[in-house]
C-alpha positions in Angstrom: 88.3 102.9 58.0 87.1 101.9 54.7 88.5 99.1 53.8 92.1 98.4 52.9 92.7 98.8 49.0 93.8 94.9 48.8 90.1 93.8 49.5 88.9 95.4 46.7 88.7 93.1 43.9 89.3 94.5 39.9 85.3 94.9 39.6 85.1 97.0 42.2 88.0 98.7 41.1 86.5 99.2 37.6 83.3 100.9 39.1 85.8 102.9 41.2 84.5 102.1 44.5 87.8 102.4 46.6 88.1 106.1 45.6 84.3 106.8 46.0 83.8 105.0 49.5 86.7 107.1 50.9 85.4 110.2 49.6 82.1 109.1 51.3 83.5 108.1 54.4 85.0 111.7 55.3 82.3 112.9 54.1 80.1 110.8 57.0 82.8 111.7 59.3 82.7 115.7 58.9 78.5 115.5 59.4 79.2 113.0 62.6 82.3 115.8 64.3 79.8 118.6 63.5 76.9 116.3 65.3 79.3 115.2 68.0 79.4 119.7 68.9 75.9 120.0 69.3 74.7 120.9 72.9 71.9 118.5 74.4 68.4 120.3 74.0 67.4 119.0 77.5 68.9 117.2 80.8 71.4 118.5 83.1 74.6 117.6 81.7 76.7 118.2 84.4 74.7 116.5 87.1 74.6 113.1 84.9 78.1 113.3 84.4 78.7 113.4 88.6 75.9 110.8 89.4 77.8 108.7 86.5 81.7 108.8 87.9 82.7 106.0 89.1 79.5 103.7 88.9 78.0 101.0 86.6 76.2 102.8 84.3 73.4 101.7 81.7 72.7 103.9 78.5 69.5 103.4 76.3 68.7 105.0 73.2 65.2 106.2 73.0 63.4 106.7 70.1 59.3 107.1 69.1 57.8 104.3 71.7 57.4 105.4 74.8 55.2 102.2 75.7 58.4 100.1 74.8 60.8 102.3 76.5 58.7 102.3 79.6 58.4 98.3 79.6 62.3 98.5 79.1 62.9 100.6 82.6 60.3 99.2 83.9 62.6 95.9 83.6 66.1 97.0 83.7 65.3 99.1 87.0 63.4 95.2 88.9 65.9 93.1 87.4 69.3 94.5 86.4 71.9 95.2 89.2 73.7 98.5 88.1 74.0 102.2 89.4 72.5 104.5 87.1 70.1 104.5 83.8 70.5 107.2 81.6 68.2 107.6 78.5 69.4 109.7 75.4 66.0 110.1 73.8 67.0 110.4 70.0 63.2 110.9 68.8 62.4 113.0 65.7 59.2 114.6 66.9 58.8 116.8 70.6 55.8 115.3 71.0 57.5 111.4 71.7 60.3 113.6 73.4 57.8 114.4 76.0 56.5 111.3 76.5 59.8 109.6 76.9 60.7 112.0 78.9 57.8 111.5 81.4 58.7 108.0 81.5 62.2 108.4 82.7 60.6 110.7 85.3 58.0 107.9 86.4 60.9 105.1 86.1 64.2 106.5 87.5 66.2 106.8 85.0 68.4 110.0 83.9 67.1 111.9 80.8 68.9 113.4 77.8 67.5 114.7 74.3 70.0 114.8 72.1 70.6 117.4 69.4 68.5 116.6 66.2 70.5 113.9 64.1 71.4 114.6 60.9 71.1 110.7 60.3 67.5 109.8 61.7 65.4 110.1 58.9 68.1 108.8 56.4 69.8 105.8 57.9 68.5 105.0 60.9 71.9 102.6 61.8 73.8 105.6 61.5 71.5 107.6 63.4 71.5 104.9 66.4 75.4 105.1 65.8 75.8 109.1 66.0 73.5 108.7 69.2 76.2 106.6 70.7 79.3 108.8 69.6 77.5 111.5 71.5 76.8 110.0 74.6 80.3 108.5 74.5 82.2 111.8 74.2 80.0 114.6 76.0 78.5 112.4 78.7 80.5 108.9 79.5 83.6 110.0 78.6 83.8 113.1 80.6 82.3 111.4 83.8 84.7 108.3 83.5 82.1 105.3 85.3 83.8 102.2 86.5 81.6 100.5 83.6 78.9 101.5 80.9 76.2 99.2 78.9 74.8 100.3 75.7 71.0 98.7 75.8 68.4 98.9 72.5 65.2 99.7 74.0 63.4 96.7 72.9 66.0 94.7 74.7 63.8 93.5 77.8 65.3 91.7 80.9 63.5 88.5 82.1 65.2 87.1 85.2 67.7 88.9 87.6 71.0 90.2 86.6 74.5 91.7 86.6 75.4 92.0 83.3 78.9 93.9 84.5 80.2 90.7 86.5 81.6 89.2 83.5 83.4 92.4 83.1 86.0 91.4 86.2 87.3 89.2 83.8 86.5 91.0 80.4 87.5 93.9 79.0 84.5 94.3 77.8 81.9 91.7 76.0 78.5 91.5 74.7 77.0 89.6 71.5 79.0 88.8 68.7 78.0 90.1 65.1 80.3 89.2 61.9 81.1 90.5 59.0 83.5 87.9 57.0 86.9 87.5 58.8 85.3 90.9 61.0 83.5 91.1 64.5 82.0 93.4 66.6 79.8 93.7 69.9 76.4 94.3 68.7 75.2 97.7 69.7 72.2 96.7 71.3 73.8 94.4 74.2 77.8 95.1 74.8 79.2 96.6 77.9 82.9 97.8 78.8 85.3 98.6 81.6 86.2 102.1 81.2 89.6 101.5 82.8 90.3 99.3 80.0 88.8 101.8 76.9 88.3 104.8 78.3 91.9 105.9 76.9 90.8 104.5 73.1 89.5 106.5 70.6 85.9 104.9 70.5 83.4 104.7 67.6 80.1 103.5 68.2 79.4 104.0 64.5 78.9 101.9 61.4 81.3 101.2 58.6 79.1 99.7 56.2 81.5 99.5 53.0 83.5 96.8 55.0 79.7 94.9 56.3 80.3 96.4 59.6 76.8 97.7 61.5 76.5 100.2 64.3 79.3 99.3 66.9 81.3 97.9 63.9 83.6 100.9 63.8 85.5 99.5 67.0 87.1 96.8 65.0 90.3 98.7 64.2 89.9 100.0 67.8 89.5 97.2 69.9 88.9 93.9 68.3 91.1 93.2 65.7 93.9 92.0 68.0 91.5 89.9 70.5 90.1 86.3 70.2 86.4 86.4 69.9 86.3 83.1 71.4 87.9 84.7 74.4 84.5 86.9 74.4 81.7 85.8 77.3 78.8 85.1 75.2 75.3 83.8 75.2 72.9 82.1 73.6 70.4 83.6 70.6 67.5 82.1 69.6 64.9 83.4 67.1 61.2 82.7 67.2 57.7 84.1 65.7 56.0 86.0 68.2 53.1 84.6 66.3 51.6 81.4 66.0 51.2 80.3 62.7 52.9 83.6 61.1 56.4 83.3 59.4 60.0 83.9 61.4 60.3 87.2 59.7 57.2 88.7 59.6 56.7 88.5 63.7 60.4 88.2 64.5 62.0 88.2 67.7 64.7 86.9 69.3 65.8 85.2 73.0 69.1 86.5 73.9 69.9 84.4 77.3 67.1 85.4 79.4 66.9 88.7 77.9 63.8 89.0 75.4 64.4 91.2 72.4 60.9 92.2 70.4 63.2 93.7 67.1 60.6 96.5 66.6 62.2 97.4 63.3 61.6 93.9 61.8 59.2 92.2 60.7 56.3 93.1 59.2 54.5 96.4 60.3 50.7 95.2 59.4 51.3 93.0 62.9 53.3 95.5 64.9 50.5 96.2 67.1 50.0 92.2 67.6 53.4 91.5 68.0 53.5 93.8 70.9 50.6 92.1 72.7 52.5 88.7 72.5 55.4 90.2 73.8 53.4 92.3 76.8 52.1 88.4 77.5 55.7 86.5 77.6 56.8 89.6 79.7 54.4 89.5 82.4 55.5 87.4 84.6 59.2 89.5 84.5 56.8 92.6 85.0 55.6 90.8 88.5 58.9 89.7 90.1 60.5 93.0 88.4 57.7 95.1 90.9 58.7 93.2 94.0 62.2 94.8 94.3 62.8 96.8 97.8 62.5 100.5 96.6 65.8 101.1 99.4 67.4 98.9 96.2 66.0 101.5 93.5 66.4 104.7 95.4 70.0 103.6 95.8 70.5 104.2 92.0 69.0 107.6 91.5 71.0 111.0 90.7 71.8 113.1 93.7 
């Protein structure tokens, strides 16, 4: 993008905005190409790519919490019907890489670390968003699934699932986000028949001068031209995960039967608290998630 030069308005004109968000906006987009060239720093490629063709594929971007991402494969592997997990761990430190990448070892789930992002430490959306962009164009793109899911890892599964059924009559779908007349699948739930996208040129990223968060760069791709009413979508509900404490500073949110703690929000003194209330509201989706037949989970590891 950025935004077409008739949304400006004569203020933002004065302060020369349209001329300075496009200069910033190639400038975003020659850091992201360069990002996009960087070889993975660990996982078998190759391997990921054939255990991926062809199959319902989940993708979860990992970062610094290696008790959250193990709660989220613990979950997705009990719960969620699909072929293959792949994690592309997009921590700062080695020392969370390792422990992330233990977990996918104990779990199941395929393992990538992803070149260091230029993004991490200074936008963390764009960060989450060049993650995407690289998963989508050296690992998903190239092993052309039937289907792919983009998960956050604080996204946590409560009751049995196939979130790729809706998908034999969708395109692709997820939760809705807005930005004025603008939507866009929310980064953290939204899942797509390659058949129908795989041909597109995809963007995973953020175009934040037109309001649009990571994911938000698929308007002009694939959204502008559909009815979002035409979208399968579910409910969201918010809620303290604290009694007594205010929405925002223990925030979380229902998403169908899906739980989502929103690690990055709320305030950080109850972090630690927070978790413990979510460990309790996920415990009995930790017990039925353990009693799947392991002939079910074997089925969805790489060759």
């Amino acid at each position: 993008m950025p935004k077409a030069l008739r949304e400006y308005d004569w203020r933002q004109w004065l302060r020369l905005q349209p001329p300075i968000h496009a200069i910033k906006t190639a400038r975003y987009r020659r850091i992201d190409r360069s990002f996009l060239r960087q070889p993975a720093t660990d996982g078998s490629i190759q391997d990921i790519r054939a255990a991926a063709r062809g199959r319902h594929v989940l993708m979860t971007v990992a970062f610094g919490d290696a008790q959250c991402l193990d709660l989220h494969l613990r979950l997705t592997r009990g719960l969620v019907r699909h072929d293959l997990h792949i994690v592309a761990d997009n921590s700062v430190d080695e020392a969370s890489a390792d422990e992330n990448r233990r977990v996918c070892a104990d779990r199941g789930a395929a393992y990538i670390r992803l070149p260091a992002n230029p993004w991490t430490v200074k936008n963390p959306s764009r960060s989450h968003g060049a993650a995407l962009n690289w998963m989508w164009h050296n690992v998903l793109k190239p092993a052309a699934p039937a289907a792919f899911g983009f998960l956050d890892q604080d996204l946590f599964p409560t009751q049995r699932c196939d979130p790729f059924e809706p998908l034999e009559a969708a395109a692709f779908y997820g939760d809705l986000r807005w930005a004025g007349a603008r939507w866009y699948l929310w980064a953290g739930y939204c899942f797509f028949r390659f058949d129908a996208v795989g041909r597109e040129p995809l963007d995973f990223g953020l175009d934040w001068f037109a309001g649009l968060d990571t994911g938000g760069a698929n308007w002009e791709v694939l959204y502008w031209d559909v009815d979002p009413n035409t979208v399968p979508q579910r409910p969201i509900n918010a809620f303290a995960a604290l009694p007594g404490i205010d929405l925002r500073q223990a925030y979380c949110e229902w998403r169908g039967s899906w739980l989502h703690e929103v690690g990055l929000d709320g305030d950080p003194l109850l972090k630690a608290k927070k978790r413990e209330a979510v460990l309790r509201l996920l415990a009995p989706a930790l017990e039925a998630s353990s009693d799947r037949p392991d002939k079910e989970i074997d089925s969805r590891q790489i060759d």
